[in-house]
C-alpha positions as a printed NumPy array, in Angstrom:
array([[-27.687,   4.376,   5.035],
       [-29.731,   6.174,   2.306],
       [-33.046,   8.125,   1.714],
       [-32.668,   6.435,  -1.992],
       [-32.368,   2.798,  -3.001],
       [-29.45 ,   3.896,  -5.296],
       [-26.496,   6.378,  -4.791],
       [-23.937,   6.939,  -7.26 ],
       [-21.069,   8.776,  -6.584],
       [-18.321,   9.848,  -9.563],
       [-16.351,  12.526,  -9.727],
       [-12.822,  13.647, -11.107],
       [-10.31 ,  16.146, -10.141],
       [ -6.829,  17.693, -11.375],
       [ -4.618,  20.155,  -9.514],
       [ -1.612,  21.626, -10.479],
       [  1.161,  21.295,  -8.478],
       [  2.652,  25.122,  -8.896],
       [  3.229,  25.679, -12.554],
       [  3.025,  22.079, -13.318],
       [  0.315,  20.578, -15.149],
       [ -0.931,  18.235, -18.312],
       [ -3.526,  15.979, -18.617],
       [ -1.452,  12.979, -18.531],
       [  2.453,  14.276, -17.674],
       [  1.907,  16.529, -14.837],
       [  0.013,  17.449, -11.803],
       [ -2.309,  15.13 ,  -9.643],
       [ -5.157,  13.618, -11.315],
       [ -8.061,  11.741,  -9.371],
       [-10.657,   9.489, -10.046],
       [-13.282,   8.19 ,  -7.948],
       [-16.562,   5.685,  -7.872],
       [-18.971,   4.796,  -5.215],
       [-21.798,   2.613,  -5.464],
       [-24.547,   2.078,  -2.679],
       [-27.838,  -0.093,  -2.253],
       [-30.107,  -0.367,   0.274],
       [-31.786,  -3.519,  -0.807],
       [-33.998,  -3.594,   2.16 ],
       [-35.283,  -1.479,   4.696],
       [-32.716,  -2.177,   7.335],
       [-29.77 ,  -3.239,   5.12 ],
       [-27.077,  -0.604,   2.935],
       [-24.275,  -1.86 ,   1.088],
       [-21.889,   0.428,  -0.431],
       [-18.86 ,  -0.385,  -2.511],
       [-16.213,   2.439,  -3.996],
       [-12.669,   3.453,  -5.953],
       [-10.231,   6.115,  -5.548],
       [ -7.151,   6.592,  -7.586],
       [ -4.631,   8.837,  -7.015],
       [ -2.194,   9.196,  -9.502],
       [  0.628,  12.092,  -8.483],
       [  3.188,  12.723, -11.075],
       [  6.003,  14.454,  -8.868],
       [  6.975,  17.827,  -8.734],
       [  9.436,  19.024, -10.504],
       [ 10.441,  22.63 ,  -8.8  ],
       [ 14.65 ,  22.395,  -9.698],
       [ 14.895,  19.03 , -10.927],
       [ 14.956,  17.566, -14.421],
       [ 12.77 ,  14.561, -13.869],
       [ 14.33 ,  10.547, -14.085],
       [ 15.455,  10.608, -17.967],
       [ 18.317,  13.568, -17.19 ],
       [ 21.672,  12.174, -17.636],
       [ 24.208,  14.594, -16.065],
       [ 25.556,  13.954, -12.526],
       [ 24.967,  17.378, -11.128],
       [ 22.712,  15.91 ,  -8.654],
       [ 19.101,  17.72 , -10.592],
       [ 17.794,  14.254, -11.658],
       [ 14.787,  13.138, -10.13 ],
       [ 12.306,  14.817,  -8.587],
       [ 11.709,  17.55 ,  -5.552],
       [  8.654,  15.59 ,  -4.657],
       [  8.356,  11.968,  -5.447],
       [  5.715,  10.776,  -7.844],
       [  2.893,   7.819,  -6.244],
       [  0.047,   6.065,  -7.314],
       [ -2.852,   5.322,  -4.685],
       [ -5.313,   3.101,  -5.372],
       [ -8.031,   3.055,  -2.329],
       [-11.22 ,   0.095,  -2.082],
       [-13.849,   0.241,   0.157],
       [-16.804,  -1.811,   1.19 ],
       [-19.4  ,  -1.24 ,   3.282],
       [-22.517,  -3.73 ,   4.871],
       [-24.522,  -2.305,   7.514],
       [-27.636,  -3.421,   9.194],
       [-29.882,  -0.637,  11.2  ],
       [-32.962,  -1.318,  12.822],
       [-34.408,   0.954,  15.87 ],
       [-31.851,   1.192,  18.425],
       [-29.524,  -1.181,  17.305],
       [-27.184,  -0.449,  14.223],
       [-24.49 ,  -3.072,  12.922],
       [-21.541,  -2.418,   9.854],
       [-18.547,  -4.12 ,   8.362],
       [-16.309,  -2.324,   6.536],
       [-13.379,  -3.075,   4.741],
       [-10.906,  -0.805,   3.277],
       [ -7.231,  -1.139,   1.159],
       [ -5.083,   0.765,  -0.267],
       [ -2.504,  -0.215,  -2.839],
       [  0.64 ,   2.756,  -2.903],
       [  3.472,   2.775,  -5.156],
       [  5.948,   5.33 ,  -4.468],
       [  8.632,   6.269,  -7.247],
       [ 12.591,   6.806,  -5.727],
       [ 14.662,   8.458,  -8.732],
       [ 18.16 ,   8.979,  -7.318],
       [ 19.917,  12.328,  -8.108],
       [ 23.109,  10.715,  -8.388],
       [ 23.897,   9.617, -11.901],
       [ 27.062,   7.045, -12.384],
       [ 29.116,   6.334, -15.425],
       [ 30.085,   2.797, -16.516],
       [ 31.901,   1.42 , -19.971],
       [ 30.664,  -2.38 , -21.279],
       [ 32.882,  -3.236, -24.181],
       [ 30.076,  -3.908, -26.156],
       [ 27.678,  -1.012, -25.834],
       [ 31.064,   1.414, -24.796],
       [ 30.389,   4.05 , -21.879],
       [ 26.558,   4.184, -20.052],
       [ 25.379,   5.927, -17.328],
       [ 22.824,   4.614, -14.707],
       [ 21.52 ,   5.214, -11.265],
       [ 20.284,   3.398,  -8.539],
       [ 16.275,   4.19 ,  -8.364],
       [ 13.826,   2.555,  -6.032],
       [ 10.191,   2.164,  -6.071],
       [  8.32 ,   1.406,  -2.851],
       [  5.253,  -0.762,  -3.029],
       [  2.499,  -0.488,   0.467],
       [ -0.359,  -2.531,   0.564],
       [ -2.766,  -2.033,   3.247],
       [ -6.155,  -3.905,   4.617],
       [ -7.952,  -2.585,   7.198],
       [-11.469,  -4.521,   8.506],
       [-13.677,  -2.655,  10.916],
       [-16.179,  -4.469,  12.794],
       [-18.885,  -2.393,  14.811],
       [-22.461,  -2.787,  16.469],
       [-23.951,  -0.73 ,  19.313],
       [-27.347,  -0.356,  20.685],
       [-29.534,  -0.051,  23.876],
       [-30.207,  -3.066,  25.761]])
């Protein structure tokens, strides 16, 4: 619930991750959004965004485009994108309060393997490639509560 019929929420924040850091390239940059209403004296709704958008950390490694097997491609800590939704309903009247809330998240986790192999295709000659993986979550959770005095 609110003391105000409208809440806005925004804010943004970037962190380095030691020396790392750009706007776009490096570091972990998030956004977030939240919206609420109380559209009548015992009813609140509230609806909001998070993103989390971690580009890896570097540390000894030379990041997914390096080439050379000597096992420095890739990342120490693997780069991820969150993206968190919530909503909110909730009913409140004297001793008796009531909410529904629903929340997701949406993760994709990037897997760049520090093993690089070599491989020859008579038309483009000799390559190298390695097997990288990306891991995709999705997540729902519902939440369901009342509780009063009888």
């Amino acid at each position: 619930t609110s003391a105000h019929k409208w809440n806005v929420n925004e804010y943004v924040q970037e962190e380095t991750v030691s020396k790392e850091y750009s706007l776009f390239e490096e570091g972990r940059h998030i956004q977030h959004l939240k919206l609420s209403h109380k559209f009548a004296d015992n009813w609140f709704v509230s609806f909001g965004a998070n993103r989390n958008d971690f580009q890896g950390y570097l540390n000894d490694k030379n990041g997914p485009e390096y080439d050379e097997n000597d096992t420095t491609r890739g990342y120490r800590w693997l780069p991820k994108e969150q993206l968190n939704g919530t909503a909110l309903i909730s009913y409140s009247k004297e001793n008796f309060r009531f909410f529904y809330k629903f929340e997701s998240l949406d993760e994709d986790v990037d897997y760049y393997n520090s093993t690089v192999q070599s491989g020859f295709n008579d038309v483009t000659g000799s390559y190298r490639y390695a097997d990288d993986k990306r891991y995709f979550s999705n997540r729902f959770f519902h939440t369901l509560n009342a509780n009063g005095k009888m």
